[in-house]
C-alpha positions as a Markdown table, in Angstrom:
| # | Residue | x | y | z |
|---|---|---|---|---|
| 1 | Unk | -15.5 | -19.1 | -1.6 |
| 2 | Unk | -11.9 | -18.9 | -1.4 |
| 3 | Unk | -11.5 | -16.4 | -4.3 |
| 4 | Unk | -14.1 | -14.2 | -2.6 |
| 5 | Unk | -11.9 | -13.9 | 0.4 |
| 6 | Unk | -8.9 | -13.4 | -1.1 |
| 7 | Unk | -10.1 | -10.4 | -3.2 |
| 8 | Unk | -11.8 | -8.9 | -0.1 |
| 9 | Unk | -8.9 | -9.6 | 1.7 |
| 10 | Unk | -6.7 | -7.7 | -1.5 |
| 11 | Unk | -9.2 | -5.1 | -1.2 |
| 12 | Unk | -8.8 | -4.4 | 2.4 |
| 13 | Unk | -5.4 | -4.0 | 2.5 |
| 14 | Unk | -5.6 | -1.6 | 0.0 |
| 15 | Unk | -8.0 | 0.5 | 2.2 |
| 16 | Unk | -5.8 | -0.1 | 4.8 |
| 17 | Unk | -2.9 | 0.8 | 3.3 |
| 18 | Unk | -4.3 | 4.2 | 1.9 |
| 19 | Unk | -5.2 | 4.9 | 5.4 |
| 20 | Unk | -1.8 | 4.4 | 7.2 |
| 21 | Unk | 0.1 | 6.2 | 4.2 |
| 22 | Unk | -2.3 | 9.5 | 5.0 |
| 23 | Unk | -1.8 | 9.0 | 8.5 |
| 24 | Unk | 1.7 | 9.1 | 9.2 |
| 25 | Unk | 2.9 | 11.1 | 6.4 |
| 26 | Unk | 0.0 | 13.9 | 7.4 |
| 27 | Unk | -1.1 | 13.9 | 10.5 |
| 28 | Unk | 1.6 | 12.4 | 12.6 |
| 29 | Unk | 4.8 | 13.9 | 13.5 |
| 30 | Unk | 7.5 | 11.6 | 12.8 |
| 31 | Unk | 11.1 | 11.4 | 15.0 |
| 32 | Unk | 14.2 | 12.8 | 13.4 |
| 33 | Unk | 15.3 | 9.7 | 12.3 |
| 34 | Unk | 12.5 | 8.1 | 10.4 |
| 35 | Unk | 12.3 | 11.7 | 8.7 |
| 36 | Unk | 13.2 | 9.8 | 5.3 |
| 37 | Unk | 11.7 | 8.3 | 2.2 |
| 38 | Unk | 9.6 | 5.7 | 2.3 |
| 39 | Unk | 8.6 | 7.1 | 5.7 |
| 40 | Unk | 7.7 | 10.9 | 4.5 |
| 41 | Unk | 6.7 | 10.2 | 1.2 |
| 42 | Unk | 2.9 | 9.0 | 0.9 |
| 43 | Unk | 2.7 | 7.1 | -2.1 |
| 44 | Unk | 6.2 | 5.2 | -1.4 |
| 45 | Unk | 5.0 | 4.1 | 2.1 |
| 46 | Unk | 1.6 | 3.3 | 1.2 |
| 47 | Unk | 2.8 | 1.5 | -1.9 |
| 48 | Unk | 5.5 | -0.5 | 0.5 |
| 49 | Unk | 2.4 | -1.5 | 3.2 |
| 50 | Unk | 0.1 | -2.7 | 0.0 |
| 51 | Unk | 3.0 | -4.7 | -1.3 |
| 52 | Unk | 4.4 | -6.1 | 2.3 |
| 53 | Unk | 0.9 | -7.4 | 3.5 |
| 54 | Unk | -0.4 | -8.7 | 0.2 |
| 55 | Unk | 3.2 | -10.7 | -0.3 |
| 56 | Unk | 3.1 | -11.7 | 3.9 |
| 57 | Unk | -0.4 | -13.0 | 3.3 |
| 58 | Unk | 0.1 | -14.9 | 0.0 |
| 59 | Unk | 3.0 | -16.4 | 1.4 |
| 60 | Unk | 1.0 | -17.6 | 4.8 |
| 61 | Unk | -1.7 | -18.7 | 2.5 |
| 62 | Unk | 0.9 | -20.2 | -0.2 |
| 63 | Unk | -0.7 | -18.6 | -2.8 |
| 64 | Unk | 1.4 | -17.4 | -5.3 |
| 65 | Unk | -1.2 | -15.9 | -7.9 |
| 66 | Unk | -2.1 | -13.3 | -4.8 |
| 67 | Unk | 1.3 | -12.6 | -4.3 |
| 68 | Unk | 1.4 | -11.5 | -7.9 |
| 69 | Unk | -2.1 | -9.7 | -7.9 |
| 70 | Unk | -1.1 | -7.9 | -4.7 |
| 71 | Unk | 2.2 | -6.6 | -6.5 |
| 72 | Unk | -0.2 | -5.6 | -9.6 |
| 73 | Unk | -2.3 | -4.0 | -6.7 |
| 74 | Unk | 0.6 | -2.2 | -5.2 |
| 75 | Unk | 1.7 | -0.8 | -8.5 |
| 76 | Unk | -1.6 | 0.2 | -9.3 |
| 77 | Unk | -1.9 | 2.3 | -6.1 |
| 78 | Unk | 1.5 | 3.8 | -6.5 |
| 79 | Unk | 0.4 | 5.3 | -9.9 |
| 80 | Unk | -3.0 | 6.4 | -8.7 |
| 81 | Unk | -1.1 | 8.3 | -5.8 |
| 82 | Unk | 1.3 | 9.6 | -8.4 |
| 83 | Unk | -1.3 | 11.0 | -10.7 |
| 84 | Unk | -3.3 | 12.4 | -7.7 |
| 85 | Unk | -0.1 | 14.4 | -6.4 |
| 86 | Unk | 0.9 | 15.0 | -9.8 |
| 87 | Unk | -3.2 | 17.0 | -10.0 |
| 88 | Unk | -2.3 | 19.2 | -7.1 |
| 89 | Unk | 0.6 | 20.5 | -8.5 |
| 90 | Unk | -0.5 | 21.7 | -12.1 |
């Protein structure tokens, strides 16, 4: 039972993640002085949420397996981002 909340937890910040990264680098006007990378830059900030709440939550739970899956995650959704931009512009 454990496992099966962890990974749904893992999973949902993911979604969650993907979701604030669109957001605020798309649809919300930031002020002048958060106009900066990780801030404007989708895959940096939703790479940085995925790898703060997955290491905040392993570290709550003392897990330190899902602190390295959530950093696997993180990376994983850094270089999906990364080829999905990379689409656009060819």
């Amino acid at each position: 039972m454990y496992i099966k909340i962890m990974f749904i937890s893992l999973i949902a910040i993911s979604i969650i993640s993907f979701i604030v990264g669109k957001t605020v680098t798309e649809l919300i006007k930031l002020p002048a002085w958060l106009d900066m990378k990780p801030f404007n830059c989708r895959k940096c900030l939703t790479t940085w949420i995925s790898w703060v709440l997955n290491t905040l939550l392993g570290l709550i739970v003392g897990d330190w397996i899902y602190i390295l899956c959530g950093t696997i995650s993180s990376a994983v959704i850094f270089y999906l981002i990364y080829n999905e931009e990379k689409k656009q512009w060819e």
